[in-house]
GUSEVEX-660625 format. One record per residue (C-alpha): x, y, z; residue in three letters. Coordinates in pm, whole numbers, padded with zeros to 5 digits, always signed. Each point is the difference from the previous one (the first is absolute). Layout:
<recs>
XYZALA ...
</recs>
This chain:
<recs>
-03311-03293-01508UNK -00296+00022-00247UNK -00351-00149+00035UNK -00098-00124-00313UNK -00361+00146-00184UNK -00274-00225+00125UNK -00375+00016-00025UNK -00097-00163+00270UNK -00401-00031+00200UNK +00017+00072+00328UNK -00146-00175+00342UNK -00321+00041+00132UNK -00094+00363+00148UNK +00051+00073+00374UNK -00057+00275+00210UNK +00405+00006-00035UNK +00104-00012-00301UNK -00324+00151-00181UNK -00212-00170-00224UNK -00067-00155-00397UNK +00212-00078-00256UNK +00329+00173-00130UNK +00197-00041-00251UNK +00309+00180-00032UNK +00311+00030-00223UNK +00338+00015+00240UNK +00324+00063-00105UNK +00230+00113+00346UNK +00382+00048+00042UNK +00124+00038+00347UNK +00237+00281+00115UNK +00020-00091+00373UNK -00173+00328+00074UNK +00021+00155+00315UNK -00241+00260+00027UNK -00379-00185+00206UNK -00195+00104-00315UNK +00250-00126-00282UNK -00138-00359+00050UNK -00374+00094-00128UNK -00059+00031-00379UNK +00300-00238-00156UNK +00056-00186+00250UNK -00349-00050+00184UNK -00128-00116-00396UNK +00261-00280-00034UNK -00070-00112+00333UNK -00324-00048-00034UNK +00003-00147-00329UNK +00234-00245+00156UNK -00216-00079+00291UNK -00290-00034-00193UNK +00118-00260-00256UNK +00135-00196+00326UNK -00343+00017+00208UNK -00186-00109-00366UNK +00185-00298-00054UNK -00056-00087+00422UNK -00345+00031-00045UNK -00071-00252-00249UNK +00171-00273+00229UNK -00186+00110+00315UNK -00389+00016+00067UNK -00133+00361+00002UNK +00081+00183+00365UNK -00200+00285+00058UNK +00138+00309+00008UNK -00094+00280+00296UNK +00146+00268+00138UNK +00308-00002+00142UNK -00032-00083+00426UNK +00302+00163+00111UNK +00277-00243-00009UNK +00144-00191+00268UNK +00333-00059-00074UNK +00301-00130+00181UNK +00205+00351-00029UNK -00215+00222+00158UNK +00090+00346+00022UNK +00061+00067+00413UNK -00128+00337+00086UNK +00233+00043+00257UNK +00243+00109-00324UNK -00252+00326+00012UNK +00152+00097+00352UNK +00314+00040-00033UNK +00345-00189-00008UNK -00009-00176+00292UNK -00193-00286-00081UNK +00141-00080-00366UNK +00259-00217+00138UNK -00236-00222+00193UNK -00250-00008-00298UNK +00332-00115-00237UNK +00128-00279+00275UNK -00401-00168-00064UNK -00023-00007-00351UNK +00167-00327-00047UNK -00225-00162+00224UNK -00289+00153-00161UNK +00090-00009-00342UNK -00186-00349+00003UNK -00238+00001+00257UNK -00278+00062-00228UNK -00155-00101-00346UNK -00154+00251-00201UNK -00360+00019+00035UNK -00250+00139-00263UNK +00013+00038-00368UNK +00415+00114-00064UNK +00017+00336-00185UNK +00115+00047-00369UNK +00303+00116-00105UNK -00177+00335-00094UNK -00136+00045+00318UNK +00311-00143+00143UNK +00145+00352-00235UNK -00221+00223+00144UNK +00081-00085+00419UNK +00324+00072-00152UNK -00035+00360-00162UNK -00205+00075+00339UNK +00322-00128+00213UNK -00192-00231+00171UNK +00302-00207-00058UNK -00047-00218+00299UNK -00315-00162-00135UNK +00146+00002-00382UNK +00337-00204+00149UNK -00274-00254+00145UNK -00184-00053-00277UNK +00356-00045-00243UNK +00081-00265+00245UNK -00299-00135-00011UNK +00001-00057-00387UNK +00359-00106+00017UNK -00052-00263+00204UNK -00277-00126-00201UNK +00193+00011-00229UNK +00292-00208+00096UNK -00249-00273+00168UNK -00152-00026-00343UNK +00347-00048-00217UNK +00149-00258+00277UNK -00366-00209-00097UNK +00122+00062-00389UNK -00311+00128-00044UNK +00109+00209-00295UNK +00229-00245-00112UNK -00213+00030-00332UNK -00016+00336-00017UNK +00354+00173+00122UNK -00129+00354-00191UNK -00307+00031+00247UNK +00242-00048+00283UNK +00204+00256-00156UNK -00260+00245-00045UNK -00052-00044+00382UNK +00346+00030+00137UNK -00018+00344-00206UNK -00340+00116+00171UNK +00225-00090+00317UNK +00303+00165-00113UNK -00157+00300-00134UNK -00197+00074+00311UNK +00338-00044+00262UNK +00172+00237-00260UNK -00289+00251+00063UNK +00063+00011+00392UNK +00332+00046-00089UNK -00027+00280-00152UNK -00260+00104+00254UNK +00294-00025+00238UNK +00238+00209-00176UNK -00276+00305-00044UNK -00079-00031+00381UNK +00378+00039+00068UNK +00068+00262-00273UNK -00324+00176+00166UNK +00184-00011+00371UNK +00194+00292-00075UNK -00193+00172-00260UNK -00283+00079+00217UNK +00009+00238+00253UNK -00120-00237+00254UNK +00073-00318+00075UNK -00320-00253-00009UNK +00167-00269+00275UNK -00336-00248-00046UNK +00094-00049-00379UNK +00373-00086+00113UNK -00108-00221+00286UNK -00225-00201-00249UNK +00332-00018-00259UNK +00186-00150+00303UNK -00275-00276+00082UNK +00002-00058-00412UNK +00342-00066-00021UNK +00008-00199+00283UNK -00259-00205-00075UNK +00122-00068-00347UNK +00311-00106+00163UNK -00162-00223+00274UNK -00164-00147-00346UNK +00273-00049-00195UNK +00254-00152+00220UNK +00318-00072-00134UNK -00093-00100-00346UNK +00166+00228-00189UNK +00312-00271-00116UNK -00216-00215-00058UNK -00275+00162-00246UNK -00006-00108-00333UNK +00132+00290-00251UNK -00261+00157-00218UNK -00269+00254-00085UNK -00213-00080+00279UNK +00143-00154+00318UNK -00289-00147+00237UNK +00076-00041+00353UNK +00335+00186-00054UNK +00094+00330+00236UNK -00082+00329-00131UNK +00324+00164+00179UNK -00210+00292+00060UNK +00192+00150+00302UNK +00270-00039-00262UNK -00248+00181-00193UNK -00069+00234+00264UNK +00408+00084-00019UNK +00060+00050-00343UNK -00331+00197-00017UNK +00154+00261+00293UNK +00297+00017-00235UNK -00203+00104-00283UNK -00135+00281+00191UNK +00293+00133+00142UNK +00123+00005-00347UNK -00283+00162-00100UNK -00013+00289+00239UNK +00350+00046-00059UNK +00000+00040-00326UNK -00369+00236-00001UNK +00184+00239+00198UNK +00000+00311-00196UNK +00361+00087-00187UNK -00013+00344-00245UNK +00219+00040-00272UNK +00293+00155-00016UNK -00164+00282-00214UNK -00252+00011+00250UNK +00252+00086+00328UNK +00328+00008-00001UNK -00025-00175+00323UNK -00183-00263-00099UNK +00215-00278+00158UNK +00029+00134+00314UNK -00372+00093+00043UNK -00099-00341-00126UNK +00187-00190+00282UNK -00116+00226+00243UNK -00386-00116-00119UNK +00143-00333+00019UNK +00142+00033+00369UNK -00348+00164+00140UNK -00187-00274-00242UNK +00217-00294+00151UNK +00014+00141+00366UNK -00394-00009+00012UNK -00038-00317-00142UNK +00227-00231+00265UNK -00168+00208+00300UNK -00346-00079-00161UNK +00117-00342-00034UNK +00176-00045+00399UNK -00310+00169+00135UNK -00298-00116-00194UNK +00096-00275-00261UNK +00222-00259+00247UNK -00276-00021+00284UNK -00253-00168-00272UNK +00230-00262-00054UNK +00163-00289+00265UNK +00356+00059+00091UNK +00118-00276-00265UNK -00065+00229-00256UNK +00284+00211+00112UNK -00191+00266-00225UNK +00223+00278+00105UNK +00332-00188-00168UNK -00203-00103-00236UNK -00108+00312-00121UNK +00295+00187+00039UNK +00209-00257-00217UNK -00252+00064-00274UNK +00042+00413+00010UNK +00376-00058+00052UNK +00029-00232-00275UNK -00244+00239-00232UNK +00198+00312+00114UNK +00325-00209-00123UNK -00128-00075-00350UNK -00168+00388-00063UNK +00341+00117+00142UNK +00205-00231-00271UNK -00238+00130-00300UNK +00054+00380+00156UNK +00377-00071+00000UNK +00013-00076-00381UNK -00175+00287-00097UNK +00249+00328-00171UNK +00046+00176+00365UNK +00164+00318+00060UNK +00245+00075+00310UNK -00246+00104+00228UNK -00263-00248-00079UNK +00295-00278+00044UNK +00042+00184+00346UNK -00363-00034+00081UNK -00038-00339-00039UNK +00374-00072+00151UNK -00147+00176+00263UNK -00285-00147+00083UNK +00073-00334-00004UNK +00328+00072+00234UNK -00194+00196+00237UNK -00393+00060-00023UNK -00102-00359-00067UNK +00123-00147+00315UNK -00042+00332+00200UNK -00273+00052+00267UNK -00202+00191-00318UNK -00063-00323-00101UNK +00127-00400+00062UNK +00150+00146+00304UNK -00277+00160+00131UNK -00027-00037+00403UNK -00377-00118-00039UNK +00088-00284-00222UNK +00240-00171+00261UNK +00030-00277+00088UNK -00183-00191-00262UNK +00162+00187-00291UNK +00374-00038+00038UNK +00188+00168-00324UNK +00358-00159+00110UNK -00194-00354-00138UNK -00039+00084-00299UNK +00236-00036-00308UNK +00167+00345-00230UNK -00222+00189-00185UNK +00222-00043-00234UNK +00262-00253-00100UNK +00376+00085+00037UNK +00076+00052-00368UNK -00337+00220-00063UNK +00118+00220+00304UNK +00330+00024-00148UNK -00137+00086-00327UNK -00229+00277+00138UNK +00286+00122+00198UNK +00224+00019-00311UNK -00258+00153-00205UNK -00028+00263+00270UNK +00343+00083+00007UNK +00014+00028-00391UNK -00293+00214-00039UNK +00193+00192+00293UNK +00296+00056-00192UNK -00156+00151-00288UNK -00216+00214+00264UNK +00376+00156+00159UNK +00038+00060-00386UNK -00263+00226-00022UNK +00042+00161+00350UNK +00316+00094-00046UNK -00127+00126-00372UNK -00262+00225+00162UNK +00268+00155+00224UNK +00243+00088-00268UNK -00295+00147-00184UNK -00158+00205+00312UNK +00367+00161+00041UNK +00024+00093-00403UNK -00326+00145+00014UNK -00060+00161+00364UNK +00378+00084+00025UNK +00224+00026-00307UNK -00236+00170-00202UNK -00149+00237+00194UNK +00421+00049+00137UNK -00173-00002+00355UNK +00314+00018+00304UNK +00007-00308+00202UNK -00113+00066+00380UNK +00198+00040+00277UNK -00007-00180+00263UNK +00228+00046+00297UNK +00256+00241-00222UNK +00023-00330-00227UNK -00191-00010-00363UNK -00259-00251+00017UNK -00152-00233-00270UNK -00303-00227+00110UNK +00175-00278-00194UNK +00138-00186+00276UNK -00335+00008+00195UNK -00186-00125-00281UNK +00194-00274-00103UNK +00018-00136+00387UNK -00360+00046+00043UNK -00029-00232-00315UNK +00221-00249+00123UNK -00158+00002+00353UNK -00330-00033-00125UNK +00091-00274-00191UNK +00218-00159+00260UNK -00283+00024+00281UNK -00266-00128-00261UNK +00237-00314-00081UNK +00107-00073+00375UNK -00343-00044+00074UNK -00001-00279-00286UNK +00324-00194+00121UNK +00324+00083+00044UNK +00128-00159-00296UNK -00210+00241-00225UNK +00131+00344+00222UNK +00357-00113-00115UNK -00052-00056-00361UNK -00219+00325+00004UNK +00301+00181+00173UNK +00235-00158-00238UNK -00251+00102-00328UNK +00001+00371+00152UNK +00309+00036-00002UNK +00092-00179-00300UNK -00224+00290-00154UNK +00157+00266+00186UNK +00333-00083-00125UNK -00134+00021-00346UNK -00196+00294+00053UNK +00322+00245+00149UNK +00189+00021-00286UNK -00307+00015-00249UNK -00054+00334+00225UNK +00307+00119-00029UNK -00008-00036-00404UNK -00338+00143-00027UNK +00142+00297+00266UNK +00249+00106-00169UNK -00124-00018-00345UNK -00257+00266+00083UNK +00269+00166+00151UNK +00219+00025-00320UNK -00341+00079-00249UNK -00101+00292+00244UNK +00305+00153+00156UNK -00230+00023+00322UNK +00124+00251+00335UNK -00162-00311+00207UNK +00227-00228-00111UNK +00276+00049+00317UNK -00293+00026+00244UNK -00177-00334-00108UNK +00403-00144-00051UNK -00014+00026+00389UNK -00346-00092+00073UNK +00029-00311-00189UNK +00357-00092+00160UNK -00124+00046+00364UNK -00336-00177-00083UNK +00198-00314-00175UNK +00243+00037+00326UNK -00285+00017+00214UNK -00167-00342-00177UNK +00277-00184+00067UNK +00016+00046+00384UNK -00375-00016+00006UNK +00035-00322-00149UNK +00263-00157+00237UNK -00177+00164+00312UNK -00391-00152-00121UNK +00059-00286-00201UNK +00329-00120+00143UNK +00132-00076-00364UNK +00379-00031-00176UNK +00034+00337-00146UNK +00342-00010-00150UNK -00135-00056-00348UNK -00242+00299+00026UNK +00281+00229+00139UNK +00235-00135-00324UNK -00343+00160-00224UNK +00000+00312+00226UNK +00333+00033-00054UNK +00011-00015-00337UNK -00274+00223-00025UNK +00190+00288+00187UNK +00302-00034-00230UNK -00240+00056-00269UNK -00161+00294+00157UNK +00372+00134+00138UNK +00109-00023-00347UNK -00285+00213-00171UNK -00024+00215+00308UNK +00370+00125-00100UNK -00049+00008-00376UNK -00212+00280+00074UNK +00143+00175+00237UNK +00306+00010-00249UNK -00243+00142-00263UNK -00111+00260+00207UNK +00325+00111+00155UNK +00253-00103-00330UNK -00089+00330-00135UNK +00063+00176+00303UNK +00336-00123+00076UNK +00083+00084-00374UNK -00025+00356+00131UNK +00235+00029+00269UNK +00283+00235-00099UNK -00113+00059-00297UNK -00056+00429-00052UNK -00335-00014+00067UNK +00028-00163+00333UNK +00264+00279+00125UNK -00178+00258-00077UNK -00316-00095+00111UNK -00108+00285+00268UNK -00300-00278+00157UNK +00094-00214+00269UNK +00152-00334-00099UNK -00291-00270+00107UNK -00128-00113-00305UNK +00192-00321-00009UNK -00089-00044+00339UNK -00381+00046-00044UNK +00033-00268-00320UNK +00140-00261+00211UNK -00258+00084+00289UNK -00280-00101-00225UNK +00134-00349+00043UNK +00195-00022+00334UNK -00255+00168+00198UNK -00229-00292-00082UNK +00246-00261+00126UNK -00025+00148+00383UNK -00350-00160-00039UNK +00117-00348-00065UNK +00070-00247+00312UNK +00356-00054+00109UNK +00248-00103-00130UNK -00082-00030-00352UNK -00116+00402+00002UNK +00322+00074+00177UNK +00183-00149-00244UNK -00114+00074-00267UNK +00050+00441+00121UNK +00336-00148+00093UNK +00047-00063-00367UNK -00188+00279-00137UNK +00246+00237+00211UNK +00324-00212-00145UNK -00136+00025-00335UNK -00027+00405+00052UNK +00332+00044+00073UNK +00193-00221-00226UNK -00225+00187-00309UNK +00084+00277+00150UNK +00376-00047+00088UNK +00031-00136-00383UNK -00123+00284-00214UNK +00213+00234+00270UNK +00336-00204-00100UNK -00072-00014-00374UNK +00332+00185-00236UNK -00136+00436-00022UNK +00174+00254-00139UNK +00139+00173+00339UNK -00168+00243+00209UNK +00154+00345+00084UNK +00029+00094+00401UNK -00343+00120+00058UNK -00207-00276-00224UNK +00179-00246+00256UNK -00133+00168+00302UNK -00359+00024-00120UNK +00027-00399-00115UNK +00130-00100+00314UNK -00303+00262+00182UNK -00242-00145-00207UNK +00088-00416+00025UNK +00005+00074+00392UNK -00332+00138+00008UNK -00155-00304-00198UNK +00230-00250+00134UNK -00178+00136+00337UNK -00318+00024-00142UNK -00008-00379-00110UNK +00191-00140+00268UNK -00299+00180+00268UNK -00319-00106-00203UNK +00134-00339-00019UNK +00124-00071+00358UNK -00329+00157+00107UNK -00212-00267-00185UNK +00197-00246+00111UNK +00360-00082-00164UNK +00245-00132+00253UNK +00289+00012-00248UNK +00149+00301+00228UNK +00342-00097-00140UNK -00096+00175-00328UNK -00028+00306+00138UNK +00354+00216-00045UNK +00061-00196-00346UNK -00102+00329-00206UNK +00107+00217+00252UNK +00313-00101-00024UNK +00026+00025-00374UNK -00149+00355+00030UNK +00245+00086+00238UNK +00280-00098-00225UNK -00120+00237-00288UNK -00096+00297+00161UNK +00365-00016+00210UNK +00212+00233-00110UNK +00366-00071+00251UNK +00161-00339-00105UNK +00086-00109+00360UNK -00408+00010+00037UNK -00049-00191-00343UNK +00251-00296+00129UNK -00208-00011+00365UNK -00312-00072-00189UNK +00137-00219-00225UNK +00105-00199+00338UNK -00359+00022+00115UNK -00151-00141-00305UNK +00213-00268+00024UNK -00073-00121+00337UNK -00356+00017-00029UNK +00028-00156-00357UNK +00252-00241+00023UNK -00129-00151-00300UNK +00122+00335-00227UNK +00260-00046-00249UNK +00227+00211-00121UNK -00216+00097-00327UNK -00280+00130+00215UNK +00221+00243+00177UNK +00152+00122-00349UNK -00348+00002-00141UNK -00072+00251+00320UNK +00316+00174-00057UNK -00052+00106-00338UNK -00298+00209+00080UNK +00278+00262+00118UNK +00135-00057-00355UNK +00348-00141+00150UNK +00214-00166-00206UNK +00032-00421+00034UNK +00369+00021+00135UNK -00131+00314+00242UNK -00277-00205+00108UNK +00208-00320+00068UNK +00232+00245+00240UNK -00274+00123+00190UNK -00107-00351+00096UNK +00159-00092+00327UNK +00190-00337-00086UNK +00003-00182+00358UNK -00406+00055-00009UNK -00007-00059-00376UNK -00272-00309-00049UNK +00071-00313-00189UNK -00060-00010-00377UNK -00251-00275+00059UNK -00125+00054+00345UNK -00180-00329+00082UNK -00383+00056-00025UNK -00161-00290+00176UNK -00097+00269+00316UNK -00357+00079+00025UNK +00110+00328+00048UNK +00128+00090-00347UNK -00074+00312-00224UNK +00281+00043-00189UNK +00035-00362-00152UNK -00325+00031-00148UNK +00098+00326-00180UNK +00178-00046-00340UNK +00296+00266-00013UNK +00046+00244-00270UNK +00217-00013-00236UNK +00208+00274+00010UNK +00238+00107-00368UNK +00295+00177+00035UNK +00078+00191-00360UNK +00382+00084-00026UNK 
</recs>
């Protein structure tokens, strides 16, 4: 609202209002201001320009009244001192003020509208509210005689002065209740006074409010200022909630987290200031405790919507997740034991709606996803660079290799699990299912990344970390089923798959490394050699002995293989077409494959092979060449073939022609009622033979 620039001669001095003649240019647009000093200067110069041009145009209808000072008006709303001790007597004060609200007629000159201005910026708001009324009424006996019938603007003018001066106690309400919790103390007279003030503008209003005219000034119509009083307790707890301090992200990392802890200590003080000082200044129909904790809760709701929109990481989604699941209506704060019984949290309505929970939720458990990303990215990376590269051997732990893999990745998930149970349950689930979602992902990415440096480096770790990694993945899984109680048969299917894998490149080097080896035996070299025959042996060592570190049964199996796979190489470069040996070579063959066919069968039993069944397969074939009487050769022939049922008859001539016998001399030495069957049926899990191709031996003619 503006008030127009008017030059306009005041009234008559007084000891009140001061003295001579002004004249004064006014130009004034009201904000509604809310602070006690906001009304002088702007306001306080259209007000008085207003009131002056009113009082100018009584005064030439009325004879001159003299003007004195001021004789401490008697008005009908007087100001009980009783408000000044305490509580206890506002309620009877409040149950009188409709009787008294027209007991008595003003008595003594009434007071301008500036000085009407200034009770108000003092607070004396009891003796402001009086004279207001007073003026109002005036003002309504004078339109119901038409007296300004003529002259509508002057009554318009008025109304304004009228208007203007109930909007300043207004505001004069709303700083008094803003100031309740800013100040360290509360000052009880002040709100006993507000109390009598609103009650008395009720007792003098009474139910008009339908019934009042609509416009820019409504005479005789309620203010609504315990309405006023509400909405103004809402605009402080807005206020303080939103002037708690909140760093940037640049600032602390934490900066969520730390800010809603201000806000809990910030909150919790506030609602016991308000149950233990605020609520006895006001009668119990104020129910200032719900009210004021509706207003916090309800400006806690809206800073918690405009925090939930903001670009939040994982933890910060956590944080505030967190605390409004658990620290809002915990004993830190609505829950707090002092509070009870007025403040009762169970009353009140969510934080936040349904969907906004289940978008906060979501957005947790994307950012969450990405986070196992880069986890399980830091652990690959810590084992390239703390481990590969530096080729450091993987701990033992209990005669096992051990690879903190396993520990790591179930202290992730129960961190995370634990942090999201405390949420709801319906959150620990999807975060279990997100886990492992990633941990299926992340296996065989490991695996890849494994075995790639093993193939670019060539590195003597590889068999040791081989079995770390296979009894840390084998641990996982039954950590996982014993913890988290969760379907494992998909994870097992990626284990599994990732032990083939392993298995497979695990034996394409121990065939490099031993290949060359094998290529040796009976070859010149290897019969003459004077040193004793455990190189092969200590070859194959450098990857079995690693496997007696690896838990049962995959270990086990594994040297189980490893020992097969020795003595089918072995029995296949033996059985290979030579030129034949003379007497004497035979003996120190057969010498020789004994004392490495004993060498390997020891080391590998001792680290743990159970394939004990392997064990005479190159003794017998040693036996065979080094024999020298026939009836001998045909007994051994008859051993091999029990143990080996498997053999065919190409094996044995492929034995038999390291004497240098003839095919048809060969076939006669073979006993024919023990003789096997040309294609021996290989399905037992017991067979050597089947697995070894048979020379091919020429006969020239």
């Amino acid at each position: 609202m503006e008030l127009r620039r008017t030059s306009v001669t005041s009234e008559p001095a007084s000891p009140t209002n001061g003295s001579g003649k002004d004249n004064m240019d006014v130009t004034s647009e009201l904000n509604s201001p809310t602070s006690p000093g906001h009304d002088i200067g702007i306001f306080e110069r259209g007000i008085k320009s207003m009131l002056s041009i009113r009082k100018s145009k009584q005064n030439l209808n009325k004879d001159k009244e003299p003007t004195g000072t001021l004789r401490g008006i008697r008005l009908s709303f007087k100001f009980s001192k009783s408000c000044e001790q305490g509580k206890s007597t506002i309620c009877d004060e409040v149950e009188q003020i409709g009787e008294e609200s027209e007991s008595e007629p003003v008595k003594g000159k009434p007071l301008s509208v500036m000085e009407i201005n200034e009770l108000i910026q003092k607070r004396q708001l009891l003796e402001a509210f009086a004279s207001i009324k007073y003026l109002e009424d005036e003002m309504i006996a004078e339109r119901d005689a038409d007296k300004y019938k003529d002259n509508p603007q002057e009554f318009a003018r008025k109304s304004k002065d009228v208007d203007l001066l109930y909007n300043s106690i207004t505001n004069s309400i709303q700083s008094i209740v803003a100031e309740t919790l800013e100040h360290p103390t509360v000052e009880e007279t002040l709100l006993a006074s507000l109390v009598t003030l609103i009650a008395r503008e009720e007792a003098a209003h009474p139910g008009t409010s339908d019934t009042a005219a609509p416009g820019p000034a409504l005479l005789g119509a309620p203010r609504r200022w315990r309405e006023e009083w509400t909405e103004a307790i809402n605009h402080s707890a807005r206020k303080r909630v939103l002037s708690v301090h909140m760093a940037s992200k640049q600032e602390d990392t934490s900066w969520l987290d730390h800010h809603l802890g201000i806000l809990s200590e910030h909150l919790s003080e506030d609602l016991l200031k308000v149950k233990f000082a605020v609520k006895k200044c006001y009668p119990e129909d104020y129910r200032v405790c719900e009210i004021y904790v509706k207003a916090f809760h309800n400006a806690v709701a809206f800073h918690l919507q405009d925090l939930s929109q903001k670009p939040l990481e994982v933890n910060e989604l956590y944080a505030l997740l967190n605390w409004v699941a658990n620290t809002y209506l915990s004993e830190l704060l609505l829950g707090h034991p002092a509070l009870k019984p007025e403040v009762k949290p169970e009353n009140l309505p969510l934080l936040l709606t349904p969907d906004d929970w289940d978008k906060l939720k979501n957005n947790y458990t994307d950012s969450l996803k990405e986070k196992m990303k880069s986890y399980f990215g830091n652990i690959l990376q810590l084992e390239i660079t703390d481990k590969w590269e530096k080729e450091v051997q993987p701990e033992v732990d209990e005669n096992l290799y051990n690879s903190s893999l396993s520990f790591d990745i179930q202290t992730i998930f129960a961190e995370h699990m634990k942090a999201s149970r405390a949420i709801s349950r319906s959150l620990e689930m999807k975060t279990l299912e997100l886990c492992l979602e990633e941990l299926h992902e992340f296996i065989p990415r490991f695996g890849e990344e494994f075995l790639k440096w093993n193939t670019s480096q060539d590195s003597p770790v590889f068999a040791p970390y081989f079995a770390a990694y296979i009894n840390s993945f084998h641990d996982l899984v039954s950590g996982l089923q014993r913890v988290f109680e969760v379907n494992t048969e998909e994870l097992q299917n990626v284990i599994t798959s990732l032990t083939k894998n392993f298995r497979n490149i695990f034996f394409i080097k121990l065939r490099s490394k031993t290949q060359p080896l094998f290529k040796k035996i009976l070859t010149k070299d290897w019969i003459l050699a004077t040193e004793k025959p455990g190189s092969l042996a200590s070859a194959v060592s450098q990857f079995s002995e690693h496997l007696q570190h690896m838990r049962k049964p995959i270990g086990q199996e594994l040297l189980c293989d490893i020992h097969k796979y020795v003595v089918r190489e072995y029995i296949t470069q033996v059985i290979k077409p030579r030129r034949k040996m003379k007497g004497e070579m035979r003996k120190q063959v057969s010498e020789k494959m004994n004392q490495e066919a004993k060498i390997l069968n020891n080391m590998l039993m001792d680290q743990g092979s159970t394939s004990d069944w392997l064990l005479p397969a190159i003794h017998h074939i040693a036996d065979i060449v080094g024999e020298k009487k026939k009836d001998k050769i045909k007994e051994h022939i008859v051993e091999l073939c029990q143990d080996y049922p498997d053999i065919r008859k190409e094996h044995i001539l492929g034995v038999l022609g390291l004497r240098g016998l003839r095919r048809a001399k060969s076939r006669a030495i073979i006993p024919k009622r023990h003789c096997p069957q040309e294609s021996p049926d290989s399905g037992d899990s017991n067979s050597l033979f089947a697995e070894i191709d048979a020379p091919t031996v020429i006969s020239c003619f």
